[in-house]
LOSEKOL-508441 format. One record per residue (C-alpha): x, z, y. Coordinates in steps of 0.25 Angstrom, whole numbers, plus 2048, in hexadecimal, padded with zeros to 3 digits. Example, Ala and Ser with C-alpha at 12.3 -4.5 7.8 and 13.67 -1.06 7.14 Angstrom:
<pts>
83181F7EE
83781D7FC
</pts>
This chain:
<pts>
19FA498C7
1A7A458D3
1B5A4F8D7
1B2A588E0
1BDA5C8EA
1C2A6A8E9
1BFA6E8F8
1B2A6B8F7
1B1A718E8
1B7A7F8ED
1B2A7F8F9
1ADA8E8FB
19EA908F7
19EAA08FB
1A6AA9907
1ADAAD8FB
1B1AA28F6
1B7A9E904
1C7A9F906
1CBAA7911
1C2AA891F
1C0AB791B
1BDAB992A
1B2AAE92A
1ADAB391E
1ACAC2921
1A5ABE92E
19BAB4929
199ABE91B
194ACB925
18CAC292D
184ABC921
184ACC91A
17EAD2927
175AC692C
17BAC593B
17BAB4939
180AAD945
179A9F948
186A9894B
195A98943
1A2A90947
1ABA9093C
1B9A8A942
1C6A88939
1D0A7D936
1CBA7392A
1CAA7891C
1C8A87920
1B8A8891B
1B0A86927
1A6A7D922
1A6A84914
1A5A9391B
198A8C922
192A85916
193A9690E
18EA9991C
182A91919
17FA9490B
17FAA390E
176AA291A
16BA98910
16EA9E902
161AA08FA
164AAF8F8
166AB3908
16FAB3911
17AAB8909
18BAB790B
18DAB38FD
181AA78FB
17DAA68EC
184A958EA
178A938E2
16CA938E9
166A848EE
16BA868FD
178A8B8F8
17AA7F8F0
176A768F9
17FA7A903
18BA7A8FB
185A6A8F7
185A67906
175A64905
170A7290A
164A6D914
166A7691E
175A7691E
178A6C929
187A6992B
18AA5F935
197A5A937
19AA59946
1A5A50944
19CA44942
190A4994A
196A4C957
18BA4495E
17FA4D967
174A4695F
17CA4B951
179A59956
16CA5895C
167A52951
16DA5E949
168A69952
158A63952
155A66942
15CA77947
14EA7B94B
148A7993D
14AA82933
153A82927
14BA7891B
150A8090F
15AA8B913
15BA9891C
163A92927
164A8692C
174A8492D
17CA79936
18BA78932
193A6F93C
19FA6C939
1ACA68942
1A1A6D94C
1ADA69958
1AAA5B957
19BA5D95C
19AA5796A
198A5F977
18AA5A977
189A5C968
18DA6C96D
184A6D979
178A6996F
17CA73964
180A7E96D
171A83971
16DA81962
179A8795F
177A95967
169A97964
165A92956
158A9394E
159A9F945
15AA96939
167A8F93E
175A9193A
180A8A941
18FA8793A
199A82941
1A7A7C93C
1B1A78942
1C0A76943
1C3A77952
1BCA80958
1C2A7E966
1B9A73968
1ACA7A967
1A6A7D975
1A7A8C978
197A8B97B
197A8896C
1A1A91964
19BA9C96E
18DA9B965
194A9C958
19AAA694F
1A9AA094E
1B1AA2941
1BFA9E941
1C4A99934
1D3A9A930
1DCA9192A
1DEA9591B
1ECA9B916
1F4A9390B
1F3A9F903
1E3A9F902
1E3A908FF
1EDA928F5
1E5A9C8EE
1D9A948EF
1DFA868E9
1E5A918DF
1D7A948DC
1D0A878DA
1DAA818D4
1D9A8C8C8
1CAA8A8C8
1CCA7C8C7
1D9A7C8BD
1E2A768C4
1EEA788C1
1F7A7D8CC
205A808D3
204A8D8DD
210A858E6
207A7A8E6
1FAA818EB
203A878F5
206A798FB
1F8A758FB
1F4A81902
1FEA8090C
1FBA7190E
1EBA73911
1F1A7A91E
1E5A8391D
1DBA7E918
1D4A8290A
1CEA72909
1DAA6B90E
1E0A74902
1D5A6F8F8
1D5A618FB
1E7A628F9
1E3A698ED
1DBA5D8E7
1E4A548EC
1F1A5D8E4
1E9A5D8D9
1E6A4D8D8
1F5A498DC
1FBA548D2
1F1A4F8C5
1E7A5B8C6
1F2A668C7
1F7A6C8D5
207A6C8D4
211A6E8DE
219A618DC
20DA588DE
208A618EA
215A5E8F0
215A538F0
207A508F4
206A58900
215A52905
21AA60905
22AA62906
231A688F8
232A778FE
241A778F9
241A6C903
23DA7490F
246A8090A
253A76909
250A71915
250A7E91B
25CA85917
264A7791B
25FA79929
264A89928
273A82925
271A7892F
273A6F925
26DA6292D
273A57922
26CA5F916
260A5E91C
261A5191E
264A4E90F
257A5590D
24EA50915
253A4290D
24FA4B900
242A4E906
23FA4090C
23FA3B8FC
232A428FA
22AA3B905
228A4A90B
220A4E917
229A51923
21FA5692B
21EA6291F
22CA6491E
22DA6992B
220A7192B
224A7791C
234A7A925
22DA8192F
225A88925
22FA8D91C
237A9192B
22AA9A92F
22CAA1921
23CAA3924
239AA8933
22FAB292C
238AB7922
243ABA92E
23AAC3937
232AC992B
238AC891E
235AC2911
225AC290F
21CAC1904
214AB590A
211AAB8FE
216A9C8FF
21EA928F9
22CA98901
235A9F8F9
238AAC8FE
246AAD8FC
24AAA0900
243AA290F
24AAB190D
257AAB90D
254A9F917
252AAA921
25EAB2920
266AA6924
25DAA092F
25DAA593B
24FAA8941
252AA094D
257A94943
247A9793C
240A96949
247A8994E
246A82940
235A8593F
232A8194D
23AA7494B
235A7193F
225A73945
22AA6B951
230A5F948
224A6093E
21BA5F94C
224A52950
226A4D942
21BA40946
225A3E952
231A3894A
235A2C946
231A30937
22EA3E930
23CA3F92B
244A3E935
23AA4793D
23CA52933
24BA51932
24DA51941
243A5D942
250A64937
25AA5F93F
255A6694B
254A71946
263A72944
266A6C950
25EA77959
264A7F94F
26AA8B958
27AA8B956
282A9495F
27AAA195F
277AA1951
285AA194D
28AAA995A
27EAB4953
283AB0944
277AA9940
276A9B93D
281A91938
28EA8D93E
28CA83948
296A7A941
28DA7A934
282A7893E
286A6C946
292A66940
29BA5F94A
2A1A51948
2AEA52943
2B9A4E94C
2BFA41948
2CDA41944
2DBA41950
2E0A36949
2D3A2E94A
2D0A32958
2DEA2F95C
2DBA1F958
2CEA1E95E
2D5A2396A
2DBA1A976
2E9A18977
2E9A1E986
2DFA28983
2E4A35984
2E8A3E979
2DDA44974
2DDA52970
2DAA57964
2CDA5D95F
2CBA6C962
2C7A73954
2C0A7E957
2C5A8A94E
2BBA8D943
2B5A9B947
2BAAA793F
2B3AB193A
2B5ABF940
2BDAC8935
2B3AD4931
2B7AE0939
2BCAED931
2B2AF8932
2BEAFE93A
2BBAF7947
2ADAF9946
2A7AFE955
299AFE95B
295AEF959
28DAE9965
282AE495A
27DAD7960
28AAD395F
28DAD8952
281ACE94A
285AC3952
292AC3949
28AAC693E
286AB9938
27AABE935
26CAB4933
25EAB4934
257AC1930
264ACA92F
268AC593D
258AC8944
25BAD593C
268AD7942
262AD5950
258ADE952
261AEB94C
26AAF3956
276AFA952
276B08952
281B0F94C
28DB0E941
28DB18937
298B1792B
295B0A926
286B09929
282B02937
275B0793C
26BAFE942
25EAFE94A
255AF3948
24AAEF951
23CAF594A
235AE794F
23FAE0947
23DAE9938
238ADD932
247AD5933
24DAE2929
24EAE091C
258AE6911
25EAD9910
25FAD691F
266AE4921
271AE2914
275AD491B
276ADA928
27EAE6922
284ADC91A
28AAD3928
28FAE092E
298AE2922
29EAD6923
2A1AD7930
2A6AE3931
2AFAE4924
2A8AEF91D
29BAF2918
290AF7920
282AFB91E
277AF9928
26CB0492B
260AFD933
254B0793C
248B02942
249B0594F
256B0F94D
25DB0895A
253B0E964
257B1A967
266B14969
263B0E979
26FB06977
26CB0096A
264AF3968
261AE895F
269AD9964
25AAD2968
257ADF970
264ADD976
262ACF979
253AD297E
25BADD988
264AD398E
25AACA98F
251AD2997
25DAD699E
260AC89A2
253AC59A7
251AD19AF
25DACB9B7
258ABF9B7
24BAC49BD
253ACC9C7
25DAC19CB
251AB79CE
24AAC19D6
253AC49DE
25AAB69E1
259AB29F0
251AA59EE
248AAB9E4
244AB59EF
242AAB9FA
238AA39F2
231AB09EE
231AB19FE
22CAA4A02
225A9E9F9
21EAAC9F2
226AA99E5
225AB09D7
22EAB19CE
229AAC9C0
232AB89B8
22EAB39AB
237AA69AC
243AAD9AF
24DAA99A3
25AAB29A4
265AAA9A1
26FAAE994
27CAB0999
281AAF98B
27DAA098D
286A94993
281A8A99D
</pts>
């Protein structure tokens, strides 16, 4: 007997059989329960997501020998045959190859007789967006007024291209793209009926790879199972798929935090050994950037994948957030540009390189995040006097020496004696504090000194960024600071009934109202402005007023 490919040996037989689509299925169930049939049904949904399978059960429960039923028997001759693909009255057409008027004349002239064998005589188009305009103006009076005995089921994959005049007439279900976590579970599943022996990390790559879709999944499965010797194993899935070694992406990541650009080099020389996928390099960066930038604003989750949880915990205690957001969205920019370069690897490493190179120096250190631009952007050394003083001409004037910068110092902690009312926003900005503590830091206001406890108001739209860990290192900065130990008591909220108290980004958001209110005022009532509002009926357009900072230079 010949082998029978695994999507098309599970392909779901039953609604409850079928993976995910519960709104679908809920729909189509109460429908057939209750009797309320509509004549016409547009399934629409990306490849792989069940639209042909969902009309096939569709089928079988409206011609099933024992009724209209939502759970057909599978064992009756017109359940059979529809799952065999030779049920008479079952007529799929694929409108892929039969775009042409005729094609669908010809189909629409045999809709006046009745079913030969079953209770309904079912049409099932598939990719029904490739049917001509004339092929739509034939089927559209068919379509709205059918005979009695007529069902029509309609797939397709872009729905876009169906004239309104069409989806108007039909009952339109949308069908989702599956999550990795259903797929997973569903290879789990068959591969334990069919004793496979399998790795869970490896299910989680082919789930993750099918992008969505639960037969792209099966067909990876078959394929993992040939290339790996009849077991699914990490290693060999690897190394099918092209996937990067995730310790790879993670190395690759901390470097780019320690602006180290020669390490990254020396790995992507490691990587290039194992024929990798650049274009899945970036996109697993970017990936693992998403799960860093969720950790900073929400905190550790419980979400199941292959990260390690600590490991992007302590990744985003030292990247900044404004470091997180500029490395994803160049890497989705140098993934989208990748076909662009000269080849795939230099691509790739260009797309790292830029991420340091846009990298934000100045503020990040003058706020205490980020690393010392020196570290960042080392500078030539300056060659030698001696050597300059050879290379010089003989008339040429003295040349003076090099100016050396002094290395900065840090500030000596101050003695819980000098201790006054800090301004607050300039306080953190000394703070050295990163990532998750600093957004923390930013959206408290200072309230009050009591005894060695400093009590704080934090923004309640901002409870997610406190955690006990966040509040000891910030507790723990303000010690070292000030020379003595201190203890941080946080409120939601607790600064509003201080008027005079507020959080560093509400400051900022003040000023910069501020500023563009005199702005606003200051264009308004310039001369020339108010001449051209004279003479030519002006308006100024407020919304493209952009105050200038006056902390920035020209």
């Amino acid at each position: 007997m010949s082998y029978l490919v695994l999507a098309r040996k599970w392909r779901p037989k039953t609604f409850a059989d079928t993976v995910g689509q519960e709104h679908v299925l809920k729909a189509l169930v109460n429908a057939l329960e209750s009797g309320r049939l509509h004549h016409a049904y547009l399934f629409a949904g990306t490849r792989g997501v069940g639209k042909t399978t969902i009309a096939r059960i569709l089928a079988k429960a409206l011609n099933c020998e024992t009724g209209v039923t939502a759970e057909p028997c599978g064992v009756c001759s017109a359940c059979v045959e529809i799952d065999e693909g030779r049920f008479v009255d079952l007529i799929e057409v694929d409108a892929a190859s039969k775009t042409k008027v005729d094609d669908t004349r010809e189909m629409l002239d045999n809709v006046q007789y009745a079913p030969a064998r079953g209770r309904y005589k079912v049409y099932l188009i598939d990719e029904v967006h490739m049917l001509s305009k004339s092929s739509f103006n034939a089927l559209l009076k068919t379509l709205e007024e059918p005979p009695p005995h007529v069902k029509f089921l309609l797939a397709t994959t872009d729905p876009q291209k169906l004239p309104v005049t069409v989806l108007s007439r039909c009952l339109q279900f949308n069908l989702s793209r599956l999550t990795p976590g259903l797929i997973g579970d569903r290879l789990s599943y068959i591969c334990g009926e069919e004793d496979i022996e399998f790795e869970p990390a490896a299910i989680k790559l082919l789930a993750r790879a099918a992008d969505g879709s639960l037969r792209d999944a099966l067909s990876l499965l078959d394929q993992a199972i040939a290339y790996c010797g009849g077991n699914v194993e990490t290693d060999g899935v690897a190394a099918m798929l092209g996937t990067i070694d995730r310790g790879h992406v993670m190395r690759v990541l901390r470097l780019l935090s320690a602006a180290d650009g020669p390490g990254i080099l020396e790995t992507i020389e490691e990587i290039d050994a194992q024929f990798p996928d650049y274009e899945r390099l970036l996109e697993d960066l970017a990936r693992v950037l998403q799960r860093v930038a969720i950790i900073q604003v929400i905190g550790a989750s419980e979400r199941e994948d292959e990260f390690d949880t600590e490991e992007l915990q302590a990744i985003a205690d030292e990247l900044p957030a404004a470091d997180v957001q500029l490395f994803y969205q160049t890497a989705l920019v140098g993934r989208r540009d990748l076909h662009l370069a000269p080849d795939p690897r230099s691509g790739a490493e260009m797309a790292l390189l830029r991420m340091l190179a846009f990298r934000p120096a100045a503020p990040s250190q003058a706020a205490g995040g980020g690393k010392p631009a020196a570290k960042a952007r080392p500078q030539p050394k300056a060659a030698a006097p001696a050597a300059r003083k050879a290379r010089a001409p003989v008339d040429s004037a003295p040349v003076e020496p090099a100016r050396v910068e002094p290395a900065p110092v840090e500030p000596a902690p101050v003695a819980a004696t000098d201790w006054s009312e800090p301004d607050w926003t300039s306080l953190i900005a000394t703070l050295g504090l990163k990532g998750a503590v600093r957004m923390l830091a930013d959206n408290c206001a200072y309230l009050k000194r009591d005894g060695q406890t400093i009590y704080l108001g934090l923004d309640s739209r901002s409870e997610s960024t406190l955690t006990p860990q966040r509040r000891e290192a910030l507790s723990e900065a303000l010690s070292s600071h000030f020379g003595e130990r201190l203890k941080v008591d946080i409120a939601l909220d607790a600064h509003r009934d201080q008027p005079e108290a507020e959080t560093p980004v509400e400051r900022a958001s003040r000023e910069n109202d501020e500023r563009y209110a005199a702005a606003r005022e200051s264009i308004e009532s310039d001369p020339n402005v108010q001449a051209l509002k004279n003479m030519f009926s002006a308006e100024l357009k407020s919304e493209t007023i952009e105050p200038i900072n006056p902390t920035q230079s020209d």
